[in-house]
N, C-alpha and C positions, 0 to 999 in steps of 0.2 A: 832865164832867157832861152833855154834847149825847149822848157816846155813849152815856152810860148810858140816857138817854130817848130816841135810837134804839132800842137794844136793847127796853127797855120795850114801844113803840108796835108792834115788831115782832113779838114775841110775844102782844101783846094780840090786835095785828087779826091775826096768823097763826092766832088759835083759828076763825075764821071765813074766811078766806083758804085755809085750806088742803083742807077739804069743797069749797070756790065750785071753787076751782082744779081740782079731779079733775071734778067736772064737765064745765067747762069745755074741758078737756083730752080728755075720751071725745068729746063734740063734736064738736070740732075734726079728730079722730081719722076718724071717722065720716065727715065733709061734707067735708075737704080730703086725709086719709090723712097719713102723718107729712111731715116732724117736727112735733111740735106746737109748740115751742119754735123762735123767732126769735132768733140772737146776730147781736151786731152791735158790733165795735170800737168805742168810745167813749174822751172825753178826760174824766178825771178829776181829783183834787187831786194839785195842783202839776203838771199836764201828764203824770203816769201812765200810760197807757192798761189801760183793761180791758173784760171781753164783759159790756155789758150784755146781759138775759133779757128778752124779751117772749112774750107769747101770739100765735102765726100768727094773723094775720089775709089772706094774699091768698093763690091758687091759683099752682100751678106756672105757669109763663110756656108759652101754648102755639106762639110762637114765638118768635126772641129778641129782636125790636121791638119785642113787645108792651109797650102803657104800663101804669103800674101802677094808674092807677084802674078799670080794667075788670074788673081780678083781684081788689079785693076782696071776697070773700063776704057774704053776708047777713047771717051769725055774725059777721064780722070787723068789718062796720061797726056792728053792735051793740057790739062789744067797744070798738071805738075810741071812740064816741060815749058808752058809759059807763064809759070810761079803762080796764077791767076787762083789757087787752090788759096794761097795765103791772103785775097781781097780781106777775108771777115774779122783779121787781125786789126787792121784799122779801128775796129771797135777797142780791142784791147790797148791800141794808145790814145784814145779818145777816155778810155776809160782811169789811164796812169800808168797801166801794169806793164807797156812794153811802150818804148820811144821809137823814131824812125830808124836812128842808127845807134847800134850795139850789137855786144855779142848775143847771137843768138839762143833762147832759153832752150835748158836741156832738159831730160828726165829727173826726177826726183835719183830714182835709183842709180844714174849717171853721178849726179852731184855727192853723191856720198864718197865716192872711191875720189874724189879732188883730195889733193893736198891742201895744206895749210896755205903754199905759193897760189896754187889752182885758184883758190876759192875767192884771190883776186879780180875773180872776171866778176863777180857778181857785185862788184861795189858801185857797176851802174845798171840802168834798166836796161832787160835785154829789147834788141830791136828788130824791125823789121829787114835790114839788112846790116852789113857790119862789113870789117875787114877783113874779117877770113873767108867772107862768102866772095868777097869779090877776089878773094888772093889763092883759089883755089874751090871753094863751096866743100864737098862731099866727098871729090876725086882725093882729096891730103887725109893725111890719119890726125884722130883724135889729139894728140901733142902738138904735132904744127898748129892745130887749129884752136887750141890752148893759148899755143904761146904768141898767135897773131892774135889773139884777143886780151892777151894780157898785155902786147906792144900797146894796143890801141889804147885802153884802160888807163897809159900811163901817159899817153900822148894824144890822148883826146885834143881837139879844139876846134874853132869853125870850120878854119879852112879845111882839116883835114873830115868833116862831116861830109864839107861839099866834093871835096875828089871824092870820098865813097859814093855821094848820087852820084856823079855824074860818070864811076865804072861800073855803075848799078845798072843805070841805062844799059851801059856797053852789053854786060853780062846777059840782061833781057833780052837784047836783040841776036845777041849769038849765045844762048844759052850750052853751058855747060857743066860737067860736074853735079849735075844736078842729082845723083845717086851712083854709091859708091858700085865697086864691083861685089858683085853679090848682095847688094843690098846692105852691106852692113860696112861700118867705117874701123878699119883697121887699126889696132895701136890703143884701144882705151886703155885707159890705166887700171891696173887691174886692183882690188883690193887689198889694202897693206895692213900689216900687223901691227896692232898699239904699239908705241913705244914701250910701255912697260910690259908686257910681252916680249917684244923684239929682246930687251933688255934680260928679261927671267932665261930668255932661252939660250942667249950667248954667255952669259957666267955662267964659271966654272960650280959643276958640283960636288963636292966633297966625298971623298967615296965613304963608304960605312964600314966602318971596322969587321974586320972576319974575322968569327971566334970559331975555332978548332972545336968540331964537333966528334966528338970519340966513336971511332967506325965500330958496327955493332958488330957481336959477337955473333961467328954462324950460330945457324939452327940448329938444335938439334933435333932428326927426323925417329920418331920410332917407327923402325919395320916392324911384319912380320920376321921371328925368327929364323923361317925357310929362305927368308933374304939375305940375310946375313953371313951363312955358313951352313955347310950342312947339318945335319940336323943327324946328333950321335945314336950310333946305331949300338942296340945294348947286344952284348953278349948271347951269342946261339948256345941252346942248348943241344947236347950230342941226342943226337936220335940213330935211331937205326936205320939205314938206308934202307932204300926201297927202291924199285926200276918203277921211272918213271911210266905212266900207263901211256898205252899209243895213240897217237893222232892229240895228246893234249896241245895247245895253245903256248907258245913260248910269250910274254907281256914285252912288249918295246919300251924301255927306259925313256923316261919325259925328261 
């Protein structure tokens, strides 16, 4: 029944999505040059992967440090700011791979740092809009926006699809949240250690027995003998004095 009123919602707004879109597209075309279209691997139901489609919104990199808020166009933040970037997603629920309402699909390399709990949001198709988009968008950090999508995951049902359109509206028409500070959403959960890891590294290790190693015996260094002591001076023979001659040289002891 959900797909069925995807398909429905899809065909409805594609009678006007699809004029907006060629528009939008010659645009784009015009002020950035191709592609006009953005893919971008994303994680879908049950951990799938597929190319979500967006509308370009930022310029070629004109070198390859450049950060990405400088790149975007005038058109592109227009786009962003009236969601109108995300029209070519429509294909991707025409297609299965994403419904109108769910949580919104993340990076592959997002989806790996999920928990076991986490990995609850992926047990439906992610959507075009969801409940954490309208319960904050991009302004809340990655966990609130976890756990409003895990609320929703367990409390899915009509009525509550239709409050999300109809504070989707709202959100359209006073957009906000629509990128975090800085660009980047605060709070992702960061990488965790296997269990059995976690585990190896909190017991206790046993320490390794010390065996008494016998301290070595000094060295012994051979000097020279003039090192050691002086050096025995043998017996003068008597001779017969003599005055010593004049102006000899007396030697200075070393």
């Amino acid at each position: 029944m959900k797909r069925g009123g995807d398909l429905a919602i899809t065909v409805l707004t594609g009678i006007v999505a699809i004029p907006l879109g060629l528009v939008i597209a010659l645009l784009i075309r015009c002020t950035m040059g191709g592609p006009v279209l953005f893919r971008q691997t994303r994680t879908g139901l049950l951990g799938k992967e597929f190319e979500i489609l967006k509308f370009r919104t930022m310029r070629d990199k004109r070198f390859p440090e450049e950060p990405d808020a400088p790149r975007i166009t005038r058109l592109g933040e227009l786009l962003r700011r009236t969601s109108l970037d995300e029209l070519p997603q429509l294909w991707n629920v025409a297609r299965g791979e994403m419904g109108v309402i769910g949580p919104r699909p993340t990076l592959p390399e997002q989806v790996v740092h999920y928990s076991r709990r986490q990995r609850g949001r992926l047990d439906v198709r992610p959507g075009l809009t969801g409940w954490a988009q309208v319960r904050g968008r991009n302004s809340i950090t990655w966990p609130e926006r976890i756990e409003l999508d895990l609320w929703y995951v367990r409390n899915r049902s009509l009525g509550l699809d239709l409050r999300i359109l109809l504070l989707t509206v709202k959100v359209l028409l006073n957009p906000a949240g629509i990128t975090a500070a800085g660009g980047v959403n605060p709070g992702f959960p960061a990488p965790t250690e296997p269990a059995d890891t976690a585990a190896a590294s909190a017991a206790p290790v046993a320490a390794a027995p010390v065996t008494a190693v016998p301290e070595p015996a000094p060295a012994v260094i051979g000097l020279p003998r003039q090192a050691t002591g002086p050096r025995p001076v043998p017996p003068l023979r008597a001779r017969p004095s003599r005055p010593a001659p004049v102006g000899a040289a007396v030697e200075e002891a070393s």
